[in-house]
C-alpha positions in Angstrom: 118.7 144.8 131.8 115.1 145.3 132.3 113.5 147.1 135.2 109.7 147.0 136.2 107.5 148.4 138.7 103.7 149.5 139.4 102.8 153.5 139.2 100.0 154.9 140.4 98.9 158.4 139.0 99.4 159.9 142.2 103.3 159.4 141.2 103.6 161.2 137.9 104.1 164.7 139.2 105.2 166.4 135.6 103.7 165.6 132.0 104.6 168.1 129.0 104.0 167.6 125.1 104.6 169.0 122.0 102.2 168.7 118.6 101.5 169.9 115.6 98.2 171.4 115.1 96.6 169.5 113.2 98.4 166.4 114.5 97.9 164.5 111.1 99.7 162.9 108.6 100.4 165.8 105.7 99.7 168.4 108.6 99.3 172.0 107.6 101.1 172.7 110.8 103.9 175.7 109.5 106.0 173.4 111.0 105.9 170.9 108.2 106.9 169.5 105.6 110.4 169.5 106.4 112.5 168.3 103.3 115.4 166.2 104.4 118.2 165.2 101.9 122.1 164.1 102.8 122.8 167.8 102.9 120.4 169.1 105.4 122.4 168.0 108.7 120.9 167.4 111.9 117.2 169.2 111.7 115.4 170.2 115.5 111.6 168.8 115.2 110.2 169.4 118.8 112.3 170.5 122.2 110.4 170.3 125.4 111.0 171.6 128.8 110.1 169.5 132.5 110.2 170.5 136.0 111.9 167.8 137.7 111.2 167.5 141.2 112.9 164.5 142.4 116.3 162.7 142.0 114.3 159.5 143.0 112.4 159.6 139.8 112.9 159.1 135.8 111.8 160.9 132.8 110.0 158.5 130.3 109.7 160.2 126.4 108.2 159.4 124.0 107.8 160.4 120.2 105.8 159.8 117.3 106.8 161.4 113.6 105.7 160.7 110.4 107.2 160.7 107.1 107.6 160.3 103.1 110.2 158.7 101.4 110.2 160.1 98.1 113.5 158.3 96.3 114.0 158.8 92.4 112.7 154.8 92.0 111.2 152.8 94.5 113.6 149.9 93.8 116.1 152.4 95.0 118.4 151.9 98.3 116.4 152.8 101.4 115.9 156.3 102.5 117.5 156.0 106.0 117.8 159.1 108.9 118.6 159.1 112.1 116.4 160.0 115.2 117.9 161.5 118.2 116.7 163.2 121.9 119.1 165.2 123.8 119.1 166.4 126.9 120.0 170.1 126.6 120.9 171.4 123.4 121.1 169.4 119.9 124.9 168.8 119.7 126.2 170.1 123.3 123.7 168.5 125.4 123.8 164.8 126.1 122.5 162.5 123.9 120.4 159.9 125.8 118.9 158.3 123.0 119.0 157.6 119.6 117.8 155.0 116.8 118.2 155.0 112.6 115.0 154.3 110.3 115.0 153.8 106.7 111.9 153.1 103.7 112.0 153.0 100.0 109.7 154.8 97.8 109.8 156.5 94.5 108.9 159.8 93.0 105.4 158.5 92.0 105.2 156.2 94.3 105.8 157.2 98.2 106.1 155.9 101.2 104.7 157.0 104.1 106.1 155.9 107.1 105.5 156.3 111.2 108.4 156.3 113.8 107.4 155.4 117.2 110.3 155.8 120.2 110.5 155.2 123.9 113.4 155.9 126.2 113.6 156.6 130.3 115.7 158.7 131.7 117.3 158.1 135.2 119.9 160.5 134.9 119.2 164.0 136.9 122.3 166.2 138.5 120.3 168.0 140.6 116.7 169.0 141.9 114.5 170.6 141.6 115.3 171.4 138.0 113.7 172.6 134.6 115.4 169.7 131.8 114.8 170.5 128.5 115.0 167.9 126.0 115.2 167.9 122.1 113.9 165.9 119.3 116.0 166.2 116.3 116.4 164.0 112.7 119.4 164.1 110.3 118.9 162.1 106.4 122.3 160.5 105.9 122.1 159.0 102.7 121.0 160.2 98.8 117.0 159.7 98.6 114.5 162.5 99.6 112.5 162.4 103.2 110.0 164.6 104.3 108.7 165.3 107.8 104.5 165.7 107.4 103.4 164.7 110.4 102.3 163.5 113.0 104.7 164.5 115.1 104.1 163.9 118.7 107.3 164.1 121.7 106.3 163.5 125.3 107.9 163.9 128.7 106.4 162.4 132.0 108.4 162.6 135.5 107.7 159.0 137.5 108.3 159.2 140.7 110.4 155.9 141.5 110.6 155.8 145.4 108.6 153.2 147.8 
């Protein structure tokens, strides 16, 4: 089910972000490459904290990550991973959101690939309150991925009251 309404600035009252710096594709951020493979498990990328002032308001994320698929052939199965947020922390929080993306590519031929999400969050137990949440990635199948950037994860509290 769909839900829409009109915001004006005046009713975001939190924004927080996390980048790398540069935030390009091949980054020389420390933060990247990150090699994924089927052994890896589930791999943090960004965690972000927001003060969240209202129970009559929602948390709308956003990320952006880039990546290379870099299978043994390009005709190869698809390089697929998994993209997850969590409220809390990865694997005891709550996972609120969560989507699977795959690409081919081969050892001299790459892929480079961008993952855009978007989820809003209504659920808040109490406020005020500092909510953390986590971007993670897990590889779940035999090819080669690597994180390089950009990877961008956003956070701003709407206030949804009339």
């Amino acid at each position: 089910m769909s839900s829409a309404f009109q915001f004006t600035f005046d009713k975001v009252t939190g924004f927080e972000y996390d980048t790398l710096n540069p935030n390009t594709s091949n980054s020389t951020d420390p933060r990247v490459p990150i090699p994924l493979d089927n052994t890896t498990g589930e791999v943090t990328l960004s965690t972000i904290t927001i003060p969240v002032n209202s129970k009559k308001s929602f948390i709308w994320l956003s990320a952006t990550i880039g990546f290379r698929v870099n299978g043994p052939v390009a005709s190869g199965a698809p390089a697929a991973m998994t993209f997850k947020i969590w409220k809390g922390s990865p694997g005891t929080g709550s996972l609120v959101y969560s989507t699977t993306d795959s690409g081919q590519g081969g050892a001299g031929d790459p892929t480079f690939r961008i993952s855009n999400l978007n989820h809003v969050d209504k659920e808040k137990k109490s406020c005020p309150a500092l909510i953390s949440y986590s971007l993670t990635v897990e590889a779940f199948d035999i090819e080669s991925i690597d994180i390089i950037g950009p990877i961008t994860f956003t956070a701003v509290e709407i206030i949804d009251e009339e």
